[in-house]
C-alpha positions in Angstrom: -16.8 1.6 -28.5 -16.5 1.4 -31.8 -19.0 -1.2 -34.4 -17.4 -5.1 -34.6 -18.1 -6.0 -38.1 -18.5 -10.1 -38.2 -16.7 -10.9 -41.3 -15.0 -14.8 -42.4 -11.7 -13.9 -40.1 -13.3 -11.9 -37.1 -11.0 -9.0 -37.6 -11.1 -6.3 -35.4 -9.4 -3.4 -36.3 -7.8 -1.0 -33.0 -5.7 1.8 -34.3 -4.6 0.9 -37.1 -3.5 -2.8 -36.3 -6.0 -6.1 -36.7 -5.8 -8.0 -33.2 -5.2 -11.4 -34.9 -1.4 -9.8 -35.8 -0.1 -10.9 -32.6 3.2 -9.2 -33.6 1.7 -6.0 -34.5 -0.2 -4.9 -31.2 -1.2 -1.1 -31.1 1.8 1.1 -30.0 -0.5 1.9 -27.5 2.3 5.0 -26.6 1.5 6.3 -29.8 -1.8 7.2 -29.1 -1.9 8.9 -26.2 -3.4 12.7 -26.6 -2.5 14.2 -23.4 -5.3 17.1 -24.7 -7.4 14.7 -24.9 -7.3 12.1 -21.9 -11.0 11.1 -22.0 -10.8 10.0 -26.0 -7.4 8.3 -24.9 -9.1 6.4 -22.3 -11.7 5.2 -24.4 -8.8 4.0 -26.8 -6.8 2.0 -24.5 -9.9 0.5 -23.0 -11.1 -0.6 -26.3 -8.0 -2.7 -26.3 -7.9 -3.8 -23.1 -11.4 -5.4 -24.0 -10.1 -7.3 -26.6 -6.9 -8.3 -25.4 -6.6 -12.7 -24.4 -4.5 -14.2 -22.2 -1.6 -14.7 -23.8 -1.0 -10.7 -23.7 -0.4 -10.5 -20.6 2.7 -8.4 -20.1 1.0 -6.1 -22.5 -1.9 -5.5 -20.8 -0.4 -4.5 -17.7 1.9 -2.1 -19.0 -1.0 -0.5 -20.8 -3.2 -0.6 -17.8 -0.7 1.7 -16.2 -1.4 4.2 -19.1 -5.4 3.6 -18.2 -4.2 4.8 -14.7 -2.4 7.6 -15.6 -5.5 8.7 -18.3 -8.3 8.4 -15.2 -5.7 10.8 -12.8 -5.7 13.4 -16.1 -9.4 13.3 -15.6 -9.3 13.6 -11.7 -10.5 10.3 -11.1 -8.2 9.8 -8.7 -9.8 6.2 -7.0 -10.3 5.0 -10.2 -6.6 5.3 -11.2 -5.2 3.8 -7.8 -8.1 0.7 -8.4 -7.0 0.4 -12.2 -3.1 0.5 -10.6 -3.9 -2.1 -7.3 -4.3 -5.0 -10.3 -1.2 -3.9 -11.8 0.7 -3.9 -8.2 -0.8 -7.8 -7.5 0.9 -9.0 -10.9 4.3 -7.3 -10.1 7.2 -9.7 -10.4 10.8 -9.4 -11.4 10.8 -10.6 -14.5 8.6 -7.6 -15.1 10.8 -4.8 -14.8 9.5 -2.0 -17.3 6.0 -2.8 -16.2 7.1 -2.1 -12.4 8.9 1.3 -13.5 6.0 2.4 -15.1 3.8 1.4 -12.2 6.0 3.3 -10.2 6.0 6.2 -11.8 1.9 6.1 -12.2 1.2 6.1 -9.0 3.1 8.6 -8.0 1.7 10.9 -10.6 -1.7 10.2 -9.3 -1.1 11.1 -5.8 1.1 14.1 -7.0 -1.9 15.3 -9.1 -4.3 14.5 -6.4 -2.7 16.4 -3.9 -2.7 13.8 -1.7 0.5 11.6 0.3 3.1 14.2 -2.0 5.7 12.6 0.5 4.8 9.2 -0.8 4.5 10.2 -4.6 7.8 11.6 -4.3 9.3 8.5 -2.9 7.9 6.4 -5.9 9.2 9.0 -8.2 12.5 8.1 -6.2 12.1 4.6 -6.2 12.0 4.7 -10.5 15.0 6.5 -11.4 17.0 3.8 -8.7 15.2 1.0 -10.4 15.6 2.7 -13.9 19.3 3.4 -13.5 20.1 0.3 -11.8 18.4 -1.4 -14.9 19.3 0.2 -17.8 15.5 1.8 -18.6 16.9 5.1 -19.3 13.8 6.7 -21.1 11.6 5.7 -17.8 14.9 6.8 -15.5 14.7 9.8 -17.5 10.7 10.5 -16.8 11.1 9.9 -13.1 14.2 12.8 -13.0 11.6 15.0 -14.9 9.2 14.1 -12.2 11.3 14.5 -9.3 12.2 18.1 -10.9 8.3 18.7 -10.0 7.7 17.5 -6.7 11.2 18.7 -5.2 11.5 22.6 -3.8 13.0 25.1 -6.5 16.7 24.8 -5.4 16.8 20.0 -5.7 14.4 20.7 -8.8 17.0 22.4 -10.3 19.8 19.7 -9.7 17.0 16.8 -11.0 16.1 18.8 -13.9 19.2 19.6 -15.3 20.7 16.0 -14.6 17.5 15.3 -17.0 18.5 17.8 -19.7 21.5 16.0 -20.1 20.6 12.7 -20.5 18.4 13.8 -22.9 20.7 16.0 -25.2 23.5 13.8 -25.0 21.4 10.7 -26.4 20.8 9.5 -29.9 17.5 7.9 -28.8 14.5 10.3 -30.2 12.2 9.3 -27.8 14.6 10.8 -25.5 14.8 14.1 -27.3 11.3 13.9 -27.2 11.6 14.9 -23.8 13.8 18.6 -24.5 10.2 20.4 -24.6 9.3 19.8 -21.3 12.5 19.4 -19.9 13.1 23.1 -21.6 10.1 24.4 -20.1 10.1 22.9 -16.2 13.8 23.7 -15.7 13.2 27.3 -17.3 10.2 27.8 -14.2 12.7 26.6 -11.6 15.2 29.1 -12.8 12.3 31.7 -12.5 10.9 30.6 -8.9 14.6 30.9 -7.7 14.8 34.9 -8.8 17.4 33.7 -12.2 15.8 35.1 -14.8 17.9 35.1 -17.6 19.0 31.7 -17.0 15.1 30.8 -17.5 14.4 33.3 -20.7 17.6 30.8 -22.2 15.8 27.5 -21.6 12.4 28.9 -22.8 14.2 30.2 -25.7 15.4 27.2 -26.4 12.0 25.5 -25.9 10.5 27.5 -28.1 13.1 26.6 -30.6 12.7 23.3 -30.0 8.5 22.8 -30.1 9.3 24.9 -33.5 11.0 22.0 -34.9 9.1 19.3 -34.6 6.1 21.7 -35.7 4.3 21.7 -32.4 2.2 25.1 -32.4 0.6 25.4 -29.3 3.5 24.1 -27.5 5.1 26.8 -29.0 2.7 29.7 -28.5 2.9 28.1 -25.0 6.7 28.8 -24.7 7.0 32.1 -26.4 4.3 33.5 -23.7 6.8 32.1 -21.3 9.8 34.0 -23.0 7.4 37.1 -22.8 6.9 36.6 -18.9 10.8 36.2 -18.4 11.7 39.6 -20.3 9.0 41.5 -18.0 10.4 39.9 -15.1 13.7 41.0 -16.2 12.2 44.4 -16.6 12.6 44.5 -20.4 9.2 45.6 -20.5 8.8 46.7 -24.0 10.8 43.4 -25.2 7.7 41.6 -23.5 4.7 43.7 -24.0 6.0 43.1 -27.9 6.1 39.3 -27.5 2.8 39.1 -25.7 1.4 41.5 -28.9 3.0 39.3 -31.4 1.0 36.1 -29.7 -2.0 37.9 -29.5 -2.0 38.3 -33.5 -1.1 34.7 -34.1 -3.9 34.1 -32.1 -7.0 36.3 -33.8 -5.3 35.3 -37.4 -5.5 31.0 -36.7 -8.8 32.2 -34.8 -7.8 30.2 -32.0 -9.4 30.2 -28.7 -8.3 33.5 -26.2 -5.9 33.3 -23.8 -6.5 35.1 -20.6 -3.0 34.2 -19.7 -1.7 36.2 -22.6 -4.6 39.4 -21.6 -3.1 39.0 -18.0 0.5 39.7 -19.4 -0.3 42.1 -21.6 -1.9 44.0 -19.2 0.7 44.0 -16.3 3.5 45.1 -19.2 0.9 48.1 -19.9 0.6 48.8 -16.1 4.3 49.3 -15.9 4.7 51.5 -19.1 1.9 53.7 -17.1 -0.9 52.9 -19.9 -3.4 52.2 -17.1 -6.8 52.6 -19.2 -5.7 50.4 -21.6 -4.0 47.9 -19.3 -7.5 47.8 -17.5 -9.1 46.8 -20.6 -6.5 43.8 -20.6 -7.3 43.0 -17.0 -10.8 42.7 -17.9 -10.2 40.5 -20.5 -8.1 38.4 -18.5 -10.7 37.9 -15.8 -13.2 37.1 -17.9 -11.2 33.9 -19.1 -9.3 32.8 -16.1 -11.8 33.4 -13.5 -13.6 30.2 -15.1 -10.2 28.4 -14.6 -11.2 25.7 -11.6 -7.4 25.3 -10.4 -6.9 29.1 -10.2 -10.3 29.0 -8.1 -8.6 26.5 -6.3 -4.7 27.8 -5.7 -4.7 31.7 -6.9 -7.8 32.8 -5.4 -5.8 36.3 -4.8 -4.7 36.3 -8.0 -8.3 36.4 -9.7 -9.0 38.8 -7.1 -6.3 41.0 -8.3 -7.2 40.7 -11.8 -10.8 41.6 -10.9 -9.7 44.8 -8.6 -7.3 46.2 -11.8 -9.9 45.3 -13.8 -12.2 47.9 -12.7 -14.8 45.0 -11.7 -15.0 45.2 -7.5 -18.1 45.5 -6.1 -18.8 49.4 -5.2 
C-alpha cells in the first residue's frame, strides 16, 4: 500500500484522484492491466480500503473487478468469497452492479474449470438482463463470453451477433471491443475447418490493434494471420509472416516466443527443411514446455515438439 502523508486536509491521493472529491472517484475501469492482474489487485484494494459508507454502489461494482483480478491469478475461492458479499447486497435498484456480478462469476468458474454449465448460464443470464435493460456494453461482454463457452458452430452465431453491435455503434468503449471480438470469432472460424473466413477477421484485427497502437496485441494477431495462411497451405505466405515477427522481435529485444519457433518450424517441415525446422522445434520446446496450461491441456503437443525436436530419450 502506498505511504498516507498526514497533511492540514488528509488527502489521499488513489490514481490520480484525492478521495475527498467525492465526484471524482477513480475510474477504477481505467486501471485495469489485464497483464498485470496482481498490481491491479493491489490498486482496486487500495481503494476499497479507503472507501466510507456513503460509496456504496461504488464499492460493489468495483468489488466485482477485485473478483475478476483474484480468478486472473487463479484464486478461484477467493474470487467467489470477494463475489458472495456482492451477491448479499443485490437489489433492483442495482442493475449494472448485478450484470457485472453476473458476468464475474461466470468467468471465475469458466476459468476454473469448474460448473462450465453454470458459468454458461450466468453468461446467459447477462445478455437477457443486459438487453432487457439497455446495458449494451455489459450485453455486449456477455455475447463475447458466450462466444467462449459455447461449441464452435453457437460461438459463431454469439460472436458475430457481438461484431455487430460493436461496429455498428458510436460508443468507443464499444469499439474497444473489435480486438477481441476480431480475434475469438477469427478461432471459431478456424476450429470449424473456414480458414479464410478466419485469416479475414485476424486481418482485420491486426488492423485494428495497429490503430489504437497496441503492439503486442498486434504481434499477437499477425502470428495468428501466419497460422491461418499455413493452415490454408500458403506455406511460404506464412513461414514469411512468422520470419517477419521473429525480426520485430530480436530488434525491440523483446522476450521469445516459443509460439512463433513452433510455427516457424512446422512451415519449415512442410517446405522439407527438416534440419532447420528441428532447430525451430528445439527452440519452441524450450519456451513452451515451461508453459503450466500446455502442461496441463496439450501434454501431446509438448511431446511432439520434443520428439521433432530431436530431444526423446534414446
Amino acid at each position: 500500500m502506498r505511504t498516507i502523508l498526514l497533511i492540514p486536509l488528509i488527502l489521499l491521493t488513489l490514481g490520480g484522484f484525492t478521495m475527498e472529491e467525492k465526484k471524482e472517484l477513480p475510474n477504477f475501469d481505467k486501471l485495469w492491466d489485464y497483464n498485470d492482474p496482481a498490481k491491479t489487485e493491489k490498486q482496486f484494494q487500495e481503494i476499497l480500503d479507503n472507501l466510507d459508507d456513503k460509496d456504496e454502489n461504488y464499492r460493489l461494482e468495483l468489488l466485482t473487478q477485485l473478483a475478476r483480478t483474484k480468478g486472473l491469478q487463479k484464486k478461484f475461492e477467493e474470487a467467489h468469497k470477494t463475489l458472495d458479499i456482492v451477491e448479499k447486497s443485490l437489489n433492483d435498484d442495482r442493475k449494472i452492479i448485478k450484470i457485472r456480478y453476473l458476468l464475474e462469476r461466470g468467468r471465475v468458474f469458466n476459468s476454473s474449470g469448474k460448473k462450465l454449465g453454470v458459468a454458461r448460464f450466468l453468461f446467459l443470464q447477462a445478455y437477457d438482463f443486459g438487453n432487457e435493460h439497455k446495458l449494451d456494453y455489459y450485453t455486449l461482454d456477455a455475447a463475447h463470453m458466450m462466444g467462449i463457452v459455447e461449441p464452435p458452430n453457437t460461438q459463431l452465431d454469439w460472436n458475430l451477433k457481438a461484431i455487430k453491435i460493436a461496429e455498428d455503434s458510436e460508443d468507443k468503449r464499444l469499439k474497444g471491443w473489435l480486438g477481441p471480438l476480431y480475434n475469438n470469432t477469427g478461432w471459431s472460424f478456424h476450429d470449424i475447418g473456414k480458414y479464410e473466413e478466419a485469416l479475414g477477421l485476424f486481418q482485420k484485427g491486426y488492423e485494428f490493434r495497429l490503430k489504437i497502437k497496441d503492439e503486442q496485441g498486434a504481434r499477437i494477431q499477425k502470428w495468428t494471420i501466419g497460422h491461418a495462411l499455413r493452415s490454408l497451405e500458403r506455406i511460404e505466405e506464412a513461414y514469411k509472416v512468422q520470419k517477419e515477427l521473429e525480426q520485430e522481435i530480436i530488434e525491440k529485444k523483446i522476450a521469445q516466443d516459443g509460439y512463433n519457433f513452433e510455427e516457424l518450424g512446422e512451415c519449415l517441415l512442410l517446405m522439407t527443411k527438416a534440419e532447420e525446422a528441428q532447430r525451430y522445434f528445439k527452440l519452441a520446446y524450450e519456451n513452451l514446455s515451461k508453459d503450466e496450461w500446455l502442461q496441463e491441456n496439450e501434454a501431446e503437443r509438448l511431446l511432439r515438439l520434443k520428439k521433432l525436436a530431436g530431444l526423446e530419450e534414446k
